[in-house]
N, C-alpha and C positions, 0 to 999 in steps of 0.2 A: 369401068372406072370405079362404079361403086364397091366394089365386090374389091380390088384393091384398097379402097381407101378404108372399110371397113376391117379389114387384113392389118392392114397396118396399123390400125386406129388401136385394135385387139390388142397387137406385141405390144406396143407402149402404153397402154392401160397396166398389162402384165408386169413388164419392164417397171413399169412406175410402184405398184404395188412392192414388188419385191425390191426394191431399192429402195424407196424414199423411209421407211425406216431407219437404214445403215446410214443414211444421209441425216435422218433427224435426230439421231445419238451421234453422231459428227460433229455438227451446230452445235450442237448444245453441250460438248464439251469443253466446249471454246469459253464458259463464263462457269464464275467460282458457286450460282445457286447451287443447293444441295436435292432441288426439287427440279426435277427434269420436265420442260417446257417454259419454265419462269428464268426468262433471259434479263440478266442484272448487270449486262454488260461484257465488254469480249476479256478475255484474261487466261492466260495458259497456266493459272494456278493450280488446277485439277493438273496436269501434265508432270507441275514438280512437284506436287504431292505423290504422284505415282513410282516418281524414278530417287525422292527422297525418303521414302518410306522406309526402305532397309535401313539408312543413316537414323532416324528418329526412330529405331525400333519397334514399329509398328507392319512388320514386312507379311500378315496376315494373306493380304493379296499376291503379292510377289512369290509369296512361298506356294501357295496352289499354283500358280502361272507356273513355277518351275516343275512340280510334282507332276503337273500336266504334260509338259513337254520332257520331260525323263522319261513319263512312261509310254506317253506318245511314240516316242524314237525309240526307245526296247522294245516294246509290241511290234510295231511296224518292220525292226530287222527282224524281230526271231518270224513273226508273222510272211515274210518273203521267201527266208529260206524253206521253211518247212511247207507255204506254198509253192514252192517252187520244184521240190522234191515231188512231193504229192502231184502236183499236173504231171509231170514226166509219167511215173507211176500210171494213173489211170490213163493219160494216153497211151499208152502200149498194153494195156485192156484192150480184148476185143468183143466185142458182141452185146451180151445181155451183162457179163460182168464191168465194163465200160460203163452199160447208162446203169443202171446201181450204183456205182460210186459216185456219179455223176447227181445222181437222184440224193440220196445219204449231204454230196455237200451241197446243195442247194435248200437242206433243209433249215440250218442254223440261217440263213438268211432273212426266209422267211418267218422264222420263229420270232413270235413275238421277244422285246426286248427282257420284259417280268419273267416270262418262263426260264429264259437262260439266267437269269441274274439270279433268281431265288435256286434254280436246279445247281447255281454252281455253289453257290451257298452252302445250300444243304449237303450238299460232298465236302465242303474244305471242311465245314462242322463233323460231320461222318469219317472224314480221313485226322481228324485233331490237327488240323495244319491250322497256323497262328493266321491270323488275318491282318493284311498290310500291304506292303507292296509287292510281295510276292505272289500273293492273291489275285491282285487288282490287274498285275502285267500277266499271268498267266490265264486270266479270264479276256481280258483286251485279247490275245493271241487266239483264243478259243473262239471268237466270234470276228476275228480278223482273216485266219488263215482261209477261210473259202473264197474270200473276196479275190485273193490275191490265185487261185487257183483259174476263178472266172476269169481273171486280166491277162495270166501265162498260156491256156490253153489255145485262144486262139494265136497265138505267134508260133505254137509246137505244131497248128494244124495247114502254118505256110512256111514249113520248116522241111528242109529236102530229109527224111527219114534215112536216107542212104548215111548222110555227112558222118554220126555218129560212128556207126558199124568202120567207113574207110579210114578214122583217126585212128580206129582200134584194130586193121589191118595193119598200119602205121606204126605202129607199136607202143602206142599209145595207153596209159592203164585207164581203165575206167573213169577213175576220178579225175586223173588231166584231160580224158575226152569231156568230162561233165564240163568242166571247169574251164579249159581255151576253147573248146568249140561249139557246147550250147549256149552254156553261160551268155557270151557277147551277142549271141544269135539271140536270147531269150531276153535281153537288158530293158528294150522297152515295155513289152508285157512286165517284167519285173518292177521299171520304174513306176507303170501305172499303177499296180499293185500298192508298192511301197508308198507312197501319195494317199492312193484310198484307205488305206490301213492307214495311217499317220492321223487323215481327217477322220474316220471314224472314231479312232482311239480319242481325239483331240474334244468332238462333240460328246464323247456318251456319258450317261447321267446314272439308267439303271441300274448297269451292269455292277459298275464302280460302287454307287451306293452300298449293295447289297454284298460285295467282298471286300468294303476297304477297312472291315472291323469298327473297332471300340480306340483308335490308338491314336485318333486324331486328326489321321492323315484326312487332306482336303484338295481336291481339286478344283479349276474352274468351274466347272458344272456343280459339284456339289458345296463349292463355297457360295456360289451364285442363291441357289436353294436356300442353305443354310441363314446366308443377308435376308432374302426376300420374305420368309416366315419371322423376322424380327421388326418387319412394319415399313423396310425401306431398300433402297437398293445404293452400294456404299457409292458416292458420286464419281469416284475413281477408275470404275468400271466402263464410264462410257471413253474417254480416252483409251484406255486400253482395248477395247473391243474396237476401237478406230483405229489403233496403229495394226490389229490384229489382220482386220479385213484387207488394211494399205498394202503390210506386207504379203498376203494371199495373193492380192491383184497383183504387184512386182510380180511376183514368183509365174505366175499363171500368165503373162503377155510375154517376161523370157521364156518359158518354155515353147509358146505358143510364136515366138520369132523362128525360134531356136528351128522346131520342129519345119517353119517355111520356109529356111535356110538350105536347110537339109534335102527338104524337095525338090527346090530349085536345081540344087546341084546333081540330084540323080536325073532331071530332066536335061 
């Protein structure tokens, strides 16, 4: 009994720690102080300040929120397909050329986040390419695309290896076999993929910093930075990082229906 109650006592300590911050930038978005903890009463002013901001000309935050999610959603497709090519590719490696590849993409993961962000740097500088959003999406892609290789390989390695080869007895051309019969066979590995690549592109600070130039551009992460060495954090932020996490948890209990749905009926 103790030995369960201690178990459990543990997750909800855990649980608690990792949560009750999302919960106290919640509260507390709910009143107009500008000083986060000094509750001045309930008020969904911060809220239309948020969604009035482009009307008053002030869309500083809105405009990173967008840049965020543009470049989020480009990373995250180019990041899918060219993972998704790449797993094919090294699973039909065999031997000691297989874990070499395997080894090579496992390295950008573990790579600290500075090393990649200055190494990509120093090349766009080296290659005279302009720095901006073409930078910033092709450096997201660069430290996305292994992720999304780790999420597809395992779906290729409970994948009947025959299916391929009989579409293309079939008369099938390569590319309509990639495309009608691994593709739909590969979708979940891919969706996990395209997910973890969306949310890494969505969180990173380093990378971005050090390829998004001189030209202004600003994301959530680095407009966040940019507020916070000014002495304060803009109060508009905590609703927004509320509707942000809402809409995560929506998305993540359909999927997570979705997915027991699906069980059900193979059972």
């Amino acid at each position: 009994m103790m030995k369960k109650f201690i178990a459990k006592a543990y997750i909800w300590l855990l649980l608690a720690l990792l949560y009750a911050p999302l919960l106290f930038i919640a509260v507390f978005s709910f009143t107009e102080s500008r000083v986060l903890g000094n509750w001045t009463g309930f008020s969904v002013k911060l809220y239309q300040n948020l969604f009035l901001a482009k009307m008053q000309g002030s869309a500083t935050l809105l405009s990173a929120l967008e840049n965020t999610l543009l470049i989020a959603v480009i990373a995250a497709m180019l990041s899918t397909m060219l993972g998704t090519v790449a797993a094919i590719g090294i699973f039909n490696l065999k031997g000691r050329k297989r874990q070499t590849m395997n080894l090579l993409n496992s390295i950008p993961m573990v790579n600290p986040d500075i090393i990649t962000g200055v190494s990509l740097f120093l090349l766009f500088v080296f290659l005279h390419i302009s720095q901006g959003y073409v930078t910033v999406i092709l450096a997201h892609v660069t430290f996305c695309t292994p992720y999304v290789v780790l999420s597809v390989m395992p779906r290729l390695s409970q994948m009947n290896p025959n299916i391929y080869e009989a579409a293309m007895d079939l008369g099938a051309t390569p590319f309509q076999a990639l495309v009608k019969v691994m593709v739909p066979m590969l979708r979940p590995g891919m969706v996990s993929g395209f997910m973890l690549s969306f949310t890494m592109s969505l969180d990173d600070f380093v990378v971005t910093f050090f390829t998004r130039g001189t030209i202004g551009l600003d994301t959530l992460s680095t407009y966040i930075y940019t507020d916070a060495r000014k002495g304060g954090l803009t109060p508009e932020l905590r609703p927004l990082m509320t509707l942000i996490f809402l809409i995560i948890l929506i998305l993540l209990v359909i999927i997570n229906v979705r997915q027991a749905k699906t069980q059900k009926k193979k059972v």
